[in-house]
C-alpha positions as CSV (number, residue, x, y, z in Angstrom):
1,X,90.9,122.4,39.9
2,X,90.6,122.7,36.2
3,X,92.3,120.2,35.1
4,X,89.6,117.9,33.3
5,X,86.2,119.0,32.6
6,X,83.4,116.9,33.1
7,X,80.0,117.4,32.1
8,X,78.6,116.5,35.2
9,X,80.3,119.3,37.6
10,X,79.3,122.6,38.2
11,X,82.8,123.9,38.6
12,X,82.0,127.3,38.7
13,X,78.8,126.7,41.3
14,X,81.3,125.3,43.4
15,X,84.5,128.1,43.3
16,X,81.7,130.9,43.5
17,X,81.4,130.0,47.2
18,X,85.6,130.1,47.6
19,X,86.6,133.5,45.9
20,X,85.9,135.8,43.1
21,X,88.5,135.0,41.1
22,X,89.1,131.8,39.4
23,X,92.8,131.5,40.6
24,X,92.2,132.9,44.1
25,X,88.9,130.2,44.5
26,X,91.0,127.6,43.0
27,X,93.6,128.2,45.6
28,X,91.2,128.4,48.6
29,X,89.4,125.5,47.7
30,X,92.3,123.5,47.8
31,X,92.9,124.6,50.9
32,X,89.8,123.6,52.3
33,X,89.8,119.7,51.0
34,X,93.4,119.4,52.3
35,X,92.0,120.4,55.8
36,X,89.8,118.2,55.8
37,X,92.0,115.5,54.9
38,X,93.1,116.3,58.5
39,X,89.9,115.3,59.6
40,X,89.7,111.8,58.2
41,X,86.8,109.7,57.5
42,X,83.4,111.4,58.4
43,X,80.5,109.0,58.6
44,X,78.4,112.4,58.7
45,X,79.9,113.0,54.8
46,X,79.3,108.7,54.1
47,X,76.8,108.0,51.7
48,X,74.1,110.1,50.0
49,X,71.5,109.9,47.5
50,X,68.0,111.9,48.0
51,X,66.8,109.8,50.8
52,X,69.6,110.2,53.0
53,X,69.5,114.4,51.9
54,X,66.3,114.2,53.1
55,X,66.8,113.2,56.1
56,X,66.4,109.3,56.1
57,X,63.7,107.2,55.3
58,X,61.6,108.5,58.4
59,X,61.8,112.0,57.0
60,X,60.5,110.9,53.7
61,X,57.5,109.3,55.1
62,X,57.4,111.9,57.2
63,X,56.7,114.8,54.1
64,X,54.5,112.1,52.5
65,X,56.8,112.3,50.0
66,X,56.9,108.5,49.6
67,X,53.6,107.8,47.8
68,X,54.3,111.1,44.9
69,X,56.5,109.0,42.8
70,X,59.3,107.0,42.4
71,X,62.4,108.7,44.2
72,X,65.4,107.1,42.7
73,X,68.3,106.7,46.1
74,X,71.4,105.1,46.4
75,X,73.4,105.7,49.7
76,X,76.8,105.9,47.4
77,X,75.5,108.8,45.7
78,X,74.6,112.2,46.7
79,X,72.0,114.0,44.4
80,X,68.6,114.3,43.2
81,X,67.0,111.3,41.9
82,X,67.4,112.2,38.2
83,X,71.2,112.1,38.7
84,X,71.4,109.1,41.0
85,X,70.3,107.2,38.1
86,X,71.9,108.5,35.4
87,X,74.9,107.6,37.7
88,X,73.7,104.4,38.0
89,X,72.8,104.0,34.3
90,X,76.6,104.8,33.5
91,X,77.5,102.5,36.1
92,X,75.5,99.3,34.9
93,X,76.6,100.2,31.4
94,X,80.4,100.3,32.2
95,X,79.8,96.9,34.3
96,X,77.9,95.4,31.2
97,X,80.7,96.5,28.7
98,X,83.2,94.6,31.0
99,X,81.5,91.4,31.2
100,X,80.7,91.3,28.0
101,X,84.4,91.8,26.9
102,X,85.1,89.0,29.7
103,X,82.6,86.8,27.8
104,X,84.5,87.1,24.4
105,X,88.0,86.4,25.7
106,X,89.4,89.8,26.5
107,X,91.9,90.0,29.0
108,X,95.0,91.7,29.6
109,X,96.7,89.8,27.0
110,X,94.1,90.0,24.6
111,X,93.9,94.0,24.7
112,X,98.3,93.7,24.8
113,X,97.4,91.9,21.4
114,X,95.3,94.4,19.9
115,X,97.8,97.1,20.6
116,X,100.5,95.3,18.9
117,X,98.2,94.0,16.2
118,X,97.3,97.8,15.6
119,X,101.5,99.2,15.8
120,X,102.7,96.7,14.3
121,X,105.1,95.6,17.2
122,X,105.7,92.5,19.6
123,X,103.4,92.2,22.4
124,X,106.2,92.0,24.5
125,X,107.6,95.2,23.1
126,X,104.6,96.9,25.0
127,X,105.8,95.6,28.2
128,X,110.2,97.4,27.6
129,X,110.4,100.7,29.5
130,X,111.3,103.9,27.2
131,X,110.2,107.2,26.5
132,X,110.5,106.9,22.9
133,X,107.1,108.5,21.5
134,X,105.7,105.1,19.8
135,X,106.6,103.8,22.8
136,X,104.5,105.9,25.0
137,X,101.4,105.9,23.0
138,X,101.6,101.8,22.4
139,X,101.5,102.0,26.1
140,X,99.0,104.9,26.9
141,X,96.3,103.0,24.6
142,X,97.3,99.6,26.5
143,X,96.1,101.4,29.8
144,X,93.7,103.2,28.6
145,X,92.0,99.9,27.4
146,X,93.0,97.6,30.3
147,X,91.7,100.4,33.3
148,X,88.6,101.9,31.1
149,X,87.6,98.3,29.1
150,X,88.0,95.6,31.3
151,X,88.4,97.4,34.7
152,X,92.2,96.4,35.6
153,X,93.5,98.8,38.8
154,X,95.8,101.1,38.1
155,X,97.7,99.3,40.7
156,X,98.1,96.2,38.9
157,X,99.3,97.7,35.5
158,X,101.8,99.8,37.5
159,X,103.2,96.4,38.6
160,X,103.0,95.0,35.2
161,X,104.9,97.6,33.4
162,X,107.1,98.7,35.8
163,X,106.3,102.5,36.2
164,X,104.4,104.8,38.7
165,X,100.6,104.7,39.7
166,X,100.3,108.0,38.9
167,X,102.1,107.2,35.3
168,X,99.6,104.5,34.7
169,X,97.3,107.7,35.4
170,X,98.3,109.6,32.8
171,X,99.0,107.1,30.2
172,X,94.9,106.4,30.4
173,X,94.1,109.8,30.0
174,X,96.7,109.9,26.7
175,X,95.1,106.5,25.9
176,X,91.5,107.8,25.8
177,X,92.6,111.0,23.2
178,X,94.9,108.5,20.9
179,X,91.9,106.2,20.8
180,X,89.3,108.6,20.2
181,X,91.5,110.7,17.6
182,X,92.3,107.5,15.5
183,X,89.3,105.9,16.0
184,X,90.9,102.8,17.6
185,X,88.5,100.6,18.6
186,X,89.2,97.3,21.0
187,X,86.5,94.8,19.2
């Protein structure tokens, strides 16, 4: 919808089949994922990687495609083997990152810490509702660090501070540009 890019999507690919113009595609594709919204869960639409594009397993043997090199699947993932493990490699990378932060003592508390430590403010003051603008930023780069480092739900950090789901949304996205444009590291 526009709205973050993301190196791995081929936005335009996608619209071209929905319209000719980027609004009118926009609009009309839309339309179509909130029909089938309608339609629930599909176990046809379940899964993926390039086994299950294939066809299965018995398809793959079946093209003697088995024994001409290492085809990369995972049922989780629809795409051509180079991308299912690239996927993957994120994956294992992000799930590393976390336990390793686990390992050294990081937790909820200790990321509240490193906020504070950085703003100069009480840990606690992270946790008072406001709009003021320190305010939101003390608590964008909380989220951003709690959901993106060690994994916390958005859920749970809604509970925890007292504000919407969808806030605790956009506080990580604001989180990930404050960290990245003051270099804030969390270790």
């Amino acid at each position: 919808m526009g709205r973050k890019k993301r190196p791995w999507q081929d936005v335009d690919y996608v619209l071209s089949y929905f319209g000719d113009t980027l609004h009118g595609a926009r609009k009309d594709y839309y339309s179509y994922v909130e029909a089938g919204l309608d339609q629930g869960r599909r176990n046809e639409l379940t899964g993926g990687g390039l086994i299950r594009s294939l066809g299965g397993c018995s398809e793959v043997r079946k093209y003697g495609l088995k024994g001409q090199g290492h085809i990369k699947s995972d049922e989780r993932i629809l795409g051509e083997s180079d991308f299912v493990a690239d996927v993957l490699s994120n994956a294992n990378e992000k799930f590393d990152r976390k336990y390793e932060l686990k390992r050294l003592g990081y937790d909820i508390d200790r990321i509240a810490a490193r906020v504070a430590e950085i703003y100069e403010i009480g840990v606690d003051d992270i946790y008072l509702k406001g709009k003021q603008q320190k305010r939101v930023k003390v608590r964008s780069l909380f989220c951003f660090w709690a959901v993106r480092e060690l994994g916390i739900s958005l859920t749970e950090l809604a509970r925890r501070l007292g504000i919407s789901v969808p806030g605790v949304g956009y506080s990580v996205d604001r989180g990930e540009t404050i960290a990245r444009e003051n270099a804030y590291q969390l270790i």
